[in-house]
C-alpha positions as CSV (number, residue, x, y, z in Angstrom):
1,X,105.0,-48.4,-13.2
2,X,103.0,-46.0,-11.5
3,X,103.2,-45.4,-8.0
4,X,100.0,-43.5,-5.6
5,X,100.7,-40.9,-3.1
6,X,97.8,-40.4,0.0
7,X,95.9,-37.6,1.2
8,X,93.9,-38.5,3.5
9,X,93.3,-37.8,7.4
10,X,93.3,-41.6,7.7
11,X,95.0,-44.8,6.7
12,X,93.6,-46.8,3.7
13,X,91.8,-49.8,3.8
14,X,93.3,-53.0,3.8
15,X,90.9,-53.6,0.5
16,X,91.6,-50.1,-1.0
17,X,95.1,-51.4,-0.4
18,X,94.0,-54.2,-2.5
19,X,92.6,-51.8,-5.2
20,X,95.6,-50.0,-5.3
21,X,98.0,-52.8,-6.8
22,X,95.6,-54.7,-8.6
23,X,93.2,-52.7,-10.3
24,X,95.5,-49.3,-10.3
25,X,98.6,-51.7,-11.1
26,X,100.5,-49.2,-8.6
27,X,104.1,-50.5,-7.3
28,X,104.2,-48.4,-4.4
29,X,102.1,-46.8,-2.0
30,X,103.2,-43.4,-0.4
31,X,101.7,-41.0,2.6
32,X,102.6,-37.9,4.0
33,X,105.6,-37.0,6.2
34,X,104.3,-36.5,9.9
35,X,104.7,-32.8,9.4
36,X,103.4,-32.9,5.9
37,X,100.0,-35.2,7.5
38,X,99.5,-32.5,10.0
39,X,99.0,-30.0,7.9
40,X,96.2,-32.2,5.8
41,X,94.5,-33.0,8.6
42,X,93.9,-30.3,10.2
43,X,93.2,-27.2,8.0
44,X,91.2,-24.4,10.4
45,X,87.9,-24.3,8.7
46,X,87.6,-20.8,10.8
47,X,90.4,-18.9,8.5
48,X,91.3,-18.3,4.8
49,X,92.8,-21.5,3.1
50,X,96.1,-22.0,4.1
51,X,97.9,-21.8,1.0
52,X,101.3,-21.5,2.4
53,X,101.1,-24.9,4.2
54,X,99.4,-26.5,1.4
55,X,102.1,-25.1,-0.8
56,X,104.5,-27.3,1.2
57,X,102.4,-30.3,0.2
58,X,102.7,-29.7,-3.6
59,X,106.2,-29.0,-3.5
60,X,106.5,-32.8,-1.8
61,X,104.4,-34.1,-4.5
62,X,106.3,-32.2,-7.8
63,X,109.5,-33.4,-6.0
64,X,109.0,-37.1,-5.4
65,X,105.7,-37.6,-7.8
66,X,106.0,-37.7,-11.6
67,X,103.5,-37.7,-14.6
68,X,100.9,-41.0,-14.7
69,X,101.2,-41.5,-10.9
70,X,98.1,-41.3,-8.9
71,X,97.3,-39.1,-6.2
72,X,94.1,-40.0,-3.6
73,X,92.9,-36.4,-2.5
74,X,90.1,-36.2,0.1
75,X,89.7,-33.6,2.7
76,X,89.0,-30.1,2.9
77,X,86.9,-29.1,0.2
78,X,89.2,-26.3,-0.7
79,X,92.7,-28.3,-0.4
80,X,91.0,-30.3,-2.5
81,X,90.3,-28.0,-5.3
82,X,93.5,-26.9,-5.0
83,X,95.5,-29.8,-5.2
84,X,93.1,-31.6,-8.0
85,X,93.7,-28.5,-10.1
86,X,97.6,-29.0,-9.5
87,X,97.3,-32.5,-10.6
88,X,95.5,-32.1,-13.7
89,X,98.2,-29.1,-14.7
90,X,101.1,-31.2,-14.0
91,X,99.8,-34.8,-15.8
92,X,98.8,-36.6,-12.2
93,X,96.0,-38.6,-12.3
94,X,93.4,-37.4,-8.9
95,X,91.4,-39.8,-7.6
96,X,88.9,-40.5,-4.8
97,X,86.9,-43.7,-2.8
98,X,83.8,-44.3,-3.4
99,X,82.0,-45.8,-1.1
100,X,78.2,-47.7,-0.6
101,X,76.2,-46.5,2.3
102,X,74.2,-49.5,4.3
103,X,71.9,-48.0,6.4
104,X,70.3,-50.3,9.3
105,X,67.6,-49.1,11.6
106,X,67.2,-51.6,15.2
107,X,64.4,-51.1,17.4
108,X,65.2,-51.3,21.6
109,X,63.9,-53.2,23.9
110,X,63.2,-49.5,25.5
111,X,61.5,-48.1,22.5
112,X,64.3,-46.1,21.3
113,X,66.2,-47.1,17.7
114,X,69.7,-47.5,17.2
115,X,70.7,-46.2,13.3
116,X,73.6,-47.9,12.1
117,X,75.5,-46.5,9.3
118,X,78.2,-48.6,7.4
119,X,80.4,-47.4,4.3
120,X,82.0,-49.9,2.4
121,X,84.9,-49.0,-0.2
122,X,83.3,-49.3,-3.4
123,X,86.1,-48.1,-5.8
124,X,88.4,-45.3,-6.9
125,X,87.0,-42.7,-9.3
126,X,88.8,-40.1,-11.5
127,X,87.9,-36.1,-10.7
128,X,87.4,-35.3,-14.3
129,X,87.4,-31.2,-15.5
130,X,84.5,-30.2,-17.5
């Protein structure tokens, strides 16, 4: 059974969650280390890509990954590229949410208008190489 390792800067959904063991038919659901999180969350955007760091990242997922399992990558465009490419090299299957955008527009009492943007999960989507 496949399992899913997260990349994110945030916890998933209680409904991506959802998504994960039924429609993925994942048995386990796997984040970052603390140390491992920090580095994915905050890449400079002021410096070259940290490759080093990132590096440290892959290593985690060759070591405790294997072939057919899923990874979630979303973040820094660059990290992304980086670690999607990995994943399609090594037989990992990258995904990423999808999401619907409501947007809802509220005229004030005042005059002034509040916007309201909403994303709601939609689904998980394969990156796919040309």
């Amino acid at each position: 059974m496949k399992n899913i390792f997260i990349l994110l800067s945030h916890k998933i959904t209680p409904e991506q969650e959802k998504e994960i063991y039924e429609d993925l038919k994942c048995k386990n659901i796997f984040y970052l280390s603390e140390d491992l999180q920090k580095i994915w969350s905050n890449i400079n955007p002021e410096d070259e890509l940290p490759l080093d760091n990132i590096n440290e990242i892959i290593r985690f997922l060759d070591r405790e990954s294997k072939e057919g399992d899923y990874i979630l990558v979303q973040g820094d465009v660059g990290a992304v590229f980086y670690t999607v490419d990995w994943c399609l090299m090594t037989s990992r299957i990258p995904v990423y949410a999808t999401t619907k955008r409501i947007f809802q527009e509220e005229k004030l009492p005042d005059g002034s208008i509040r916007n309201t943007h909403i994303f709601k999960h939609e689904n998980f989507r394969q990156y796919v190489k040309f």
